[in-house]
C-alpha positions in Angstrom: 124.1 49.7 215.5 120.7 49.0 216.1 118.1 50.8 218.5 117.6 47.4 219.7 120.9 46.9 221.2 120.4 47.5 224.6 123.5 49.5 224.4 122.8 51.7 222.0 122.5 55.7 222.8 119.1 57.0 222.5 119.1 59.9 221.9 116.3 63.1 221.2 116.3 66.2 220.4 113.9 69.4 220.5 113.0 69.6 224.0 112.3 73.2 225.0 110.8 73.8 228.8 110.1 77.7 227.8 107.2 75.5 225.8 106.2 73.4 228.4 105.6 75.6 231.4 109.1 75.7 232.7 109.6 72.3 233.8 113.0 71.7 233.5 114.3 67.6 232.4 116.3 65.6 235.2 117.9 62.4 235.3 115.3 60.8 237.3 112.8 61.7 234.1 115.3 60.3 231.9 115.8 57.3 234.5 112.1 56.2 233.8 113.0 55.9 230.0 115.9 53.3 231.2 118.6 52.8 233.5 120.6 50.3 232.0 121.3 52.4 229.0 122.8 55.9 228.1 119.6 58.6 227.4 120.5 61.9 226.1 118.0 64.5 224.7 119.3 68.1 223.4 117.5 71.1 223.7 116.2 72.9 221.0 118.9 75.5 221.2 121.4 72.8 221.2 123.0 75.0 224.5 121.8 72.3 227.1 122.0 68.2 227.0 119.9 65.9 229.7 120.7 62.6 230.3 120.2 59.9 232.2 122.2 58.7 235.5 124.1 55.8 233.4 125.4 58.9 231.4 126.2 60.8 234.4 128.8 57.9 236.0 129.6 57.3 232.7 131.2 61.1 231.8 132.4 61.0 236.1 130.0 63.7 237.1 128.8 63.6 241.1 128.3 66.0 243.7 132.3 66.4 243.9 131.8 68.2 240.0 132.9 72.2 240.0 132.4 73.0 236.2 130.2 75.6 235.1 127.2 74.3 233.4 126.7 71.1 236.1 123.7 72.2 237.9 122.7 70.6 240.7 119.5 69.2 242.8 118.6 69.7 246.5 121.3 66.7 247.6 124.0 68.2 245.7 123.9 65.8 243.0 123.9 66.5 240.0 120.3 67.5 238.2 121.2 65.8 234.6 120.7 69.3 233.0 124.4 69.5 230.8 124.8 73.1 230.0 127.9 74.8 227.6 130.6 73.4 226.1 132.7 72.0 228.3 130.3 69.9 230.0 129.3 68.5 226.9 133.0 68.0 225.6 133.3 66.1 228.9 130.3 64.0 228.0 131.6 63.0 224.1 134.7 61.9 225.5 132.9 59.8 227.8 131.1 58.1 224.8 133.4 58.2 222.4 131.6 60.1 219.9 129.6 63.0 219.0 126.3 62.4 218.6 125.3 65.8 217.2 126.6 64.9 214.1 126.8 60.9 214.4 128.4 58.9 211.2 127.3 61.4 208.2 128.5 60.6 204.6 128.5 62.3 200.9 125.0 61.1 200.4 123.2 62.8 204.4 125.4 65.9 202.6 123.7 65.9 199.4 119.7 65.2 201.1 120.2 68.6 203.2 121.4 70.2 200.5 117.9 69.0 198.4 116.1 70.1 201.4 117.7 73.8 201.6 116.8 74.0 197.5 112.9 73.2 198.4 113.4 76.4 200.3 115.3 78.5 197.8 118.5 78.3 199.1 121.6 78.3 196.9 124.6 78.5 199.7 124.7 76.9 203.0 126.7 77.9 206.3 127.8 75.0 208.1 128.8 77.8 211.2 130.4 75.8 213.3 132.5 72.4 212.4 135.0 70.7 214.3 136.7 70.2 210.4 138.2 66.6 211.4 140.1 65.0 208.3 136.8 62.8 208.0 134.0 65.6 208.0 136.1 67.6 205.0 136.4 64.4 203.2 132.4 64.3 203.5 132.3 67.7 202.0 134.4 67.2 199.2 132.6 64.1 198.4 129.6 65.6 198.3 130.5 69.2 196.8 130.2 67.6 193.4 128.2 69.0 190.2 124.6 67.9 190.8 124.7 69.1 194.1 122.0 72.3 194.0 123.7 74.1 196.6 127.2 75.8 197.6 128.6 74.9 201.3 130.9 77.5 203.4 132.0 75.4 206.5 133.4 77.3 209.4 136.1 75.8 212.2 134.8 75.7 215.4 137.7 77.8 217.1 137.0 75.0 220.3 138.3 72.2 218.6 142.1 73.7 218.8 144.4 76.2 219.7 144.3 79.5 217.1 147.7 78.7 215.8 146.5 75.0 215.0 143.6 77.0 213.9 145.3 79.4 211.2 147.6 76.9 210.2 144.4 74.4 209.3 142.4 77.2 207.4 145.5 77.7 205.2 145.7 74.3 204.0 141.8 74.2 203.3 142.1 77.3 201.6 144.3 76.0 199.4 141.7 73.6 197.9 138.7 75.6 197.6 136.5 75.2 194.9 133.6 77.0 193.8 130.9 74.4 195.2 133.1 74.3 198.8 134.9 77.1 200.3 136.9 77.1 203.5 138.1 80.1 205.1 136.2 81.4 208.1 136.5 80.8 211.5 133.4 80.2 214.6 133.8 81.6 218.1 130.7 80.9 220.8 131.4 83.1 223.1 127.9 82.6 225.5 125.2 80.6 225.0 121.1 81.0 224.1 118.7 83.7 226.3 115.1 80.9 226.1 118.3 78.4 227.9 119.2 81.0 230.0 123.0 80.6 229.6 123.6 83.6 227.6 126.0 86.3 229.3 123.6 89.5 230.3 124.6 93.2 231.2 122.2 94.2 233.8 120.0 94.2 235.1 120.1 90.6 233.7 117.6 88.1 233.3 113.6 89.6 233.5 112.5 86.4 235.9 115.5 86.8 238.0 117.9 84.1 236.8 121.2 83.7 237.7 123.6 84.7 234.3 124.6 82.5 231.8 128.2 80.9 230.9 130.9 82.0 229.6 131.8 79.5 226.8 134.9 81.6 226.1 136.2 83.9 228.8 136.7 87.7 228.1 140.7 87.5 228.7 140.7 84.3 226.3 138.4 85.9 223.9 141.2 88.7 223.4 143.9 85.9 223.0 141.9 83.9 220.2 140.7 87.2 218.2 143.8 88.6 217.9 145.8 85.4 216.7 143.3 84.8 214.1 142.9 88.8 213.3 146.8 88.8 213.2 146.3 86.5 210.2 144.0 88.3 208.3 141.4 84.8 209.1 137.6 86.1 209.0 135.7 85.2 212.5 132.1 84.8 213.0 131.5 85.3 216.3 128.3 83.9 218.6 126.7 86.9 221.2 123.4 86.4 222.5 123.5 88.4 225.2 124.5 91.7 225.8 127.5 91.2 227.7 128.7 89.0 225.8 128.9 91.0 222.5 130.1 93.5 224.9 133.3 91.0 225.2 133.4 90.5 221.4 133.6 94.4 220.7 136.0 94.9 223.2 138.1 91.9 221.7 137.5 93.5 218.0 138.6 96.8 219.0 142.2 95.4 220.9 142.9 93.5 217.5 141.9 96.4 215.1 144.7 98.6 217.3 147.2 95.9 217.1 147.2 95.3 213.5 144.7 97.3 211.7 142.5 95.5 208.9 140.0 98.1 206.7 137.7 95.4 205.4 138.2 92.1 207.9 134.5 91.6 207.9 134.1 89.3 211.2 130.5 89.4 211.9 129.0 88.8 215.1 126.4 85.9 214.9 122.4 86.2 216.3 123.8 89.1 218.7 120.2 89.4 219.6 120.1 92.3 222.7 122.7 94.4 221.4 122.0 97.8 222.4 121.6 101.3 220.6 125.3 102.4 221.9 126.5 98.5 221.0 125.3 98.7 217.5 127.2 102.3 217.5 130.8 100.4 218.0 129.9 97.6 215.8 129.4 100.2 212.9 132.6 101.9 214.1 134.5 99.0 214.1 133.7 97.9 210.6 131.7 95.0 211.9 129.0 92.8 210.2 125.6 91.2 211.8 123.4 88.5 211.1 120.6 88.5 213.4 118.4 85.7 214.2 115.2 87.0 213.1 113.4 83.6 213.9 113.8 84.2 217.0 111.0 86.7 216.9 108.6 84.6 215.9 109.3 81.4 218.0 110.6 82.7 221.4 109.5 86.5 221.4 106.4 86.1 223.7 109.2 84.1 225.6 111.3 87.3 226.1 108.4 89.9 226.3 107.1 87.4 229.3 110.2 86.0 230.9 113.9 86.1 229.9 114.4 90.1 228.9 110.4 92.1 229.8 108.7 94.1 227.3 111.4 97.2 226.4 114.6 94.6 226.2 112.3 92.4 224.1 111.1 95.0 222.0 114.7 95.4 220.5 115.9 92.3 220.1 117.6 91.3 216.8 116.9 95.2 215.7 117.7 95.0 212.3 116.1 98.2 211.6 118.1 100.2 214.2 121.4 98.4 212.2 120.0 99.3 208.5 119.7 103.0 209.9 123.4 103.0 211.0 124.7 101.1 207.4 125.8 97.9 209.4 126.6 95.2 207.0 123.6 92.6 207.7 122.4 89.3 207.1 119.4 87.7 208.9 119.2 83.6 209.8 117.2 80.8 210.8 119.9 79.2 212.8 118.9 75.2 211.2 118.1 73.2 212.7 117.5 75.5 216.1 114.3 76.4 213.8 114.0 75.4 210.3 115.5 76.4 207.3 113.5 79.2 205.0 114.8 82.3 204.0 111.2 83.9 203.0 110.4 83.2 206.5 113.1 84.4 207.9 112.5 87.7 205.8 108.5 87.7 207.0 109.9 87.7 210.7 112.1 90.5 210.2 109.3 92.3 208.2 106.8 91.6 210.3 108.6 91.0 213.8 104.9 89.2 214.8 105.1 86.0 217.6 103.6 82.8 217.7 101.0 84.7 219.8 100.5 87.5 217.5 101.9 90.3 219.3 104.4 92.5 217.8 107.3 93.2 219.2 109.2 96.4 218.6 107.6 98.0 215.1 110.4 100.6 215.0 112.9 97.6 214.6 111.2 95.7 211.4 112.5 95.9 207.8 111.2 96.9 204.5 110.5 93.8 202.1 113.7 94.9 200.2 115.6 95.3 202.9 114.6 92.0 203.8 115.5 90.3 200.5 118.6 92.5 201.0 119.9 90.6 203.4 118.4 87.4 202.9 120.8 87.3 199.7 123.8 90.1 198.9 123.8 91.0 202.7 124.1 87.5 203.4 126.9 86.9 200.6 128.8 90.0 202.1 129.0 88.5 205.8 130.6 85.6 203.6 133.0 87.4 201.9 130.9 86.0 198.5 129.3 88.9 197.8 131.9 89.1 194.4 130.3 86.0 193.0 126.7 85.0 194.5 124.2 87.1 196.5 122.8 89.2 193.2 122.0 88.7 189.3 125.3 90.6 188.0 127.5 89.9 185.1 130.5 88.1 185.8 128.8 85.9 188.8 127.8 82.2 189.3 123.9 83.0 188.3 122.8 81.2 191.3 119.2 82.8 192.2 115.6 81.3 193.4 112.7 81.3 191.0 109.5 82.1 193.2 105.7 81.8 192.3 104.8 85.6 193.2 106.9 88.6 193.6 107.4 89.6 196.9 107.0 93.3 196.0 103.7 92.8 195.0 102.5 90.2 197.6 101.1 91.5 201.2 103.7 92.0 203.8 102.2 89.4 206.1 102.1 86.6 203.6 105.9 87.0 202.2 106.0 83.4 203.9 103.4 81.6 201.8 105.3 82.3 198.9 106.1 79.1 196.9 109.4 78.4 195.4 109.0 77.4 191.7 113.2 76.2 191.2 116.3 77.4 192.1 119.2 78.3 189.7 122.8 77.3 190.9 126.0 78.7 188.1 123.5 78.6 185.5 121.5 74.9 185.9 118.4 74.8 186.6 116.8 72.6 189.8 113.1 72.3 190.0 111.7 72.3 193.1 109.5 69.0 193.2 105.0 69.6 192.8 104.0 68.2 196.1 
């Protein structure tokens, strides 16, 4: 369908208030882009959806609404702001469709994965997938030779119950191949700190704000781990917040009791204000991590300023507080919340520098090798890979980047800059394109 059908979705993404003093979207903003058609603009965290007041009768939300995540304006209607998951399942059905991921076929497939080779990348996590008959068709259309990277897609453990869940992961198993490999399982259990709907121990949010959602409840999460624990199924599990990963460990732990596993590796996801005594249990608990180092860069000033003050903010994603306890760790961009880029991922970790300048927590930054640790083998390891990629060994795929400097030899502060000359994937060799 056109953008000139007048009932066509428009639709934008990228919006982030923290950016733009605060101001938060309504539907009477999104009213003055139209009011005979449906508007609907994702945040940049993809945690909160706005749209217009067509869209609001449309999904049935009013001032008679009770779901978390339906915020509300001064006359009890509701503000437009969509926050969690179930009030944005609510909208899709409403529409029909998911627009996050619209119609995608073999060839949208094989353009990202050109795009992830320009930055070095060899495998891709798609961490959180709904894994409808259509979308693995997509992915085993596209997984083909010529493609220049690997895909690992995980189920989004919202789009059934476990048991549909375990069952489904066992007939995907059964036809993985070494370009596309099914086998782990995504849990969100809270949602982002800049959106404030991430689940907080206290003394909760710096500015004040109310806590954030629980996109999984605590009892719940129990139920969900241990079905998928119970069948030896690999979970990557989203925490933000504090409490929240306080939830997941708790969840871990009652699972580990009931039916012990010495190497299940279910790794909890960005788990970004985890504290000293957390990152104690994870290590206990044979847990992994991949932090979202990115965040550093693009919202630390953010949670210096508003969301956690200067000591909270000075640990998030402490990567070097979980190398000097042996955690298994990987670090992340998150794409699209910020763009794909290992190297830069690895600078924000090294450096742990804002957008400002300021740097936040120097006890909590990484060596370069680290770094590049976890940027490849560390990030193989959370995979359950490690045996084939994530290092230049005999008897692996030979998949490895190519770069124009080496990183041991270039300044800290530039690791960034650092050009990518081609990537190697099983042996053939993809040049990266002279601009």
């Amino acid at each position: 369908r056109s953008i000139a059908d007048p009932d066509q979705l428009l639709y934008g993404w990228g919006f982030d208030p923290l950016h733009l003093g605060g101001a938060r979207l309504t539907r009477h903003d999104l009213d003055r882009v139209s009011t005979t058609r449906p508007v609907m603009v994702h945040h940049a965290s993809l945690h909160i959806t706005n749209v217009n007041s067509l869209l609001l009768e449309m999904a049935g939300f009013d001032a008679t609404t009770a779901i978390d995540g339906v915020p509300k304006l001064a006359d009890g209607t509701p503000s437009g702001e969509l926050q969690g998951i179930a009030a944005r399942l609510r909208l899709f059905r409403a529409l029909g469709y998911n627009p996050m991921s619209g119609h995608l076929d073999a060839a949208d497939v094989a353009r990202f994965g050109s795009a992830a080779q320009l930055q070095g990348i060899t495998t891709i996590a798609d961490l959180h997938n709904d894994l409808t008959e259509a979308s693995v068709a997509v992915y085993r259309a596209a997984c083909v030779d010529g493609l220049p990277v690997r895909i690992v897609p995980a189920l989004a453990s919202v789009s059934c119950a476990p048991e549909e869940g375990v069952a489904k992961i066992g007939r995907l198993n059964a036809a993985n191949t070494d370009r596309l490999r099914f086998g782990i399982v995504k849990i969100v259990v809270d949602g982002s700190i800049q959106g404030f709907t991430a689940r907080l121990l206290p003394p909760g949010y710096h500015n004040g704000a109310p806590n954030g959602l629980w996109y999984v409840a605590p009892d719940d999460l129990d139920r969900i781990v241990g079905v998928y624990h119970a069948a030896g199924i690999q979970l990557h599990i989203h925490t933000n917040g504090n409490e929240a990963t306080e939830a997941a460990l708790d969840a871990v732990e009652k699972a580990q009791i009931a039916h012990p596993r010495p190497d299940h590796r279910h790794t909890l996801q960005h788990c970004q204000m985890a504290t000293e005594a957390q990152l104690r249990r994870i290590k206990a608990l044979g847990l992994c991590l991949n932090l979202f180092s990115n965040h550093l860069y693009y919202w630390g000033d953010a949670h210096h300023d508003l969301t956690m003050g200067p000591e909270r903010a000075a640990r998030i994603d402490a990567a070097g507080s979980a190398a000097r306890l042996g955690i298994p760790l990987a670090i992340h961009s998150d794409a699209p919340v910020t763009p794909l880029g290992p190297l830069f991922t690895a600078w924000c970790a090294v450096n742990r520098t804002t957008s400002s300048g300021r740097v936040l927590g120097p006890d909590e930054r990484l060596s370069v090798a680290e770094a590049l640790h976890a940027v490849t083998l560390g990030a193989a390891y959370t995979l359950r890979m490690d045996h084939c990629v994530g290092s230049i060994e005999a008897g692996k795929f030979a998949d490895f980047a190519v770069l124009e400097a080496d990183p041991f030899e270039t300044p800290p502060e530039t690791l960034k800059d650092i050009p990518v000359h081609a990537t190697v994937l099983g042996g053939r060799v993809f040049a990266v394109p002279s601009v």
